[in-house]
Residue, then its C-alpha position, 0 to 999 in steps of 0.5 A: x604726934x599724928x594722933x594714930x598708933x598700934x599695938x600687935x601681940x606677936x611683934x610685941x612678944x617679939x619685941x618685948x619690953x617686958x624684961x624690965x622688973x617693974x613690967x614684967x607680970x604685964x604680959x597677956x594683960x594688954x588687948x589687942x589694938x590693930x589701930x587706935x586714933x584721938x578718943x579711943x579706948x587704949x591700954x595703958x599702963x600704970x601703978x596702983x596701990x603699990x602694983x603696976x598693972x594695965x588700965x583702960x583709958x580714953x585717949x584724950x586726957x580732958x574729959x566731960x565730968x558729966x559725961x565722961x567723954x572726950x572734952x572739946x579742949x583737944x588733949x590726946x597729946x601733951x607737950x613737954x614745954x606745957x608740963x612746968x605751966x602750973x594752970x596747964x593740964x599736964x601739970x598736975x598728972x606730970x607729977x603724980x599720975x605718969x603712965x605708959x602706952x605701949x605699941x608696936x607702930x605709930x603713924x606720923x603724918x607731914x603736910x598741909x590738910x588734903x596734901x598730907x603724907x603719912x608714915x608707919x614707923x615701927x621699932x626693929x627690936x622693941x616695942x615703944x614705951x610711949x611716956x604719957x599722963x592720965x587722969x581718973x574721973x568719977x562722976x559723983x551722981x551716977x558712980x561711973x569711973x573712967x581714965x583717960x590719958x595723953x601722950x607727951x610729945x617732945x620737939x622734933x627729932x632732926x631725923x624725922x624732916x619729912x616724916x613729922x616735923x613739929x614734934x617727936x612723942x616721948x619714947x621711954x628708955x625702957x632699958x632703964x629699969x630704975x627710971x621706968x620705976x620712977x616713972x610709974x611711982x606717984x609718989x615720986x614728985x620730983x620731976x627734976x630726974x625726968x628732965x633728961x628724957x625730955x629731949x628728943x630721942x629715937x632709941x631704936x633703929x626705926x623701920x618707916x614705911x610710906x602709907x595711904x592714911x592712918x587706918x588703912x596703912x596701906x604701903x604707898x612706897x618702900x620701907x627706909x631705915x631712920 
């Protein structure tokens, strides 16, 4: 994943994923984000003493235990082949602290450093539930608490060549009411019935459109369909 997505409130009431059980009291709860990148303050969405709700989070899921900022170990995404590796970062989180960010755009780039082409690429008719981990920090001396969290990311999709071709974020079947509860359950532990969203997925027809760079997402050709 390039590192770059968004969350509008009207394409999200348009393209709702709040028909699930399990999300449906969210509505209202999330800010507005009109772009966030690597270390922003993003929503995310979690259970907590047996109640789904949204959160705050830093989105880089290692942080300072001093100063509960972002770490110099780069962690705003997780890959899915790291999340068995017992001394990994995921590790832990993939097992009892799952959670979902949601938007309504991601931004893609593809290319080498100065040459880069960027996509923004955007759901027809749902939001993405992007599956993700995170982590809760308290700093013992002054109280601070802080989340932070990371966006799982898959191998790349055959259909993405072009668009970003190293990797594919994890796109939750969130028509799948039974799994996106499990998903959000910290105590459920055994990750073996996730196995099978841990492979490249689209799930949605995907509007993509050409664009300057991910902050401005000026259109610099015309809009394709994937």
């Amino acid at each position: 994943m390039c590192g770059y997505f968004e969350f509008d409130h009207d394409a999200f009431s348009a393209k709702s994923m709040l028909k699930v059980p399990a999300l449906s009291s969210l509505s209202g709860q999330f800010r507005l984000n009109s772009g966030s990148g690597p270390a922003s303050s993003v929503d995310m969405i979690i259970q907590r003493e047996g109640e789904v709700t949204v959160a705050p989070a830093i989105w880089w899921l290692l942080l300072d235990r001093e100063t509960l900022k972002p770490s110099r170990y780069t962690s705003f995404n997780t890959r899915s082949d790291k999340l068995h590796v017992r001394n990994s970062a995921g590790f832990h989180p993939y097992r009892n602290h799952r959670c979902i960010v949601p938007a309504t755009g991601i931004v893609e780039g593809e290319g080498a450093k100065g040459n880069r082409r960027y996509h923004l690429i955007e759901p027809e008719n749902t939001a993405f539930a992007l599956g993700g981990l995170y982590k809760e920090w308290l700093n013992p001396e002054t109280g601070e608490h802080a989340y932070s969290c990371s966006v799982i990311t898959l191998p790349p999709h055959p259909k993405w060549q072009g668009i970003h071709s190293k990797s594919t974020p994890l796109f939750l079947p969130h028509d799948d009411s039974e799994l996106i509860e499990k998903w959000l359950d910290p105590e459920c532990d055994d990750v073996s019935q996730f196995e099978g969203v841990l492979k490249p997925e689209l799930r949605d027809t995907l509007r993509v459109t050409p664009v300057d760079r991910p902050s401005s997402r000026v259109a610099v050709g015309d809009p394709f369909t994937v």
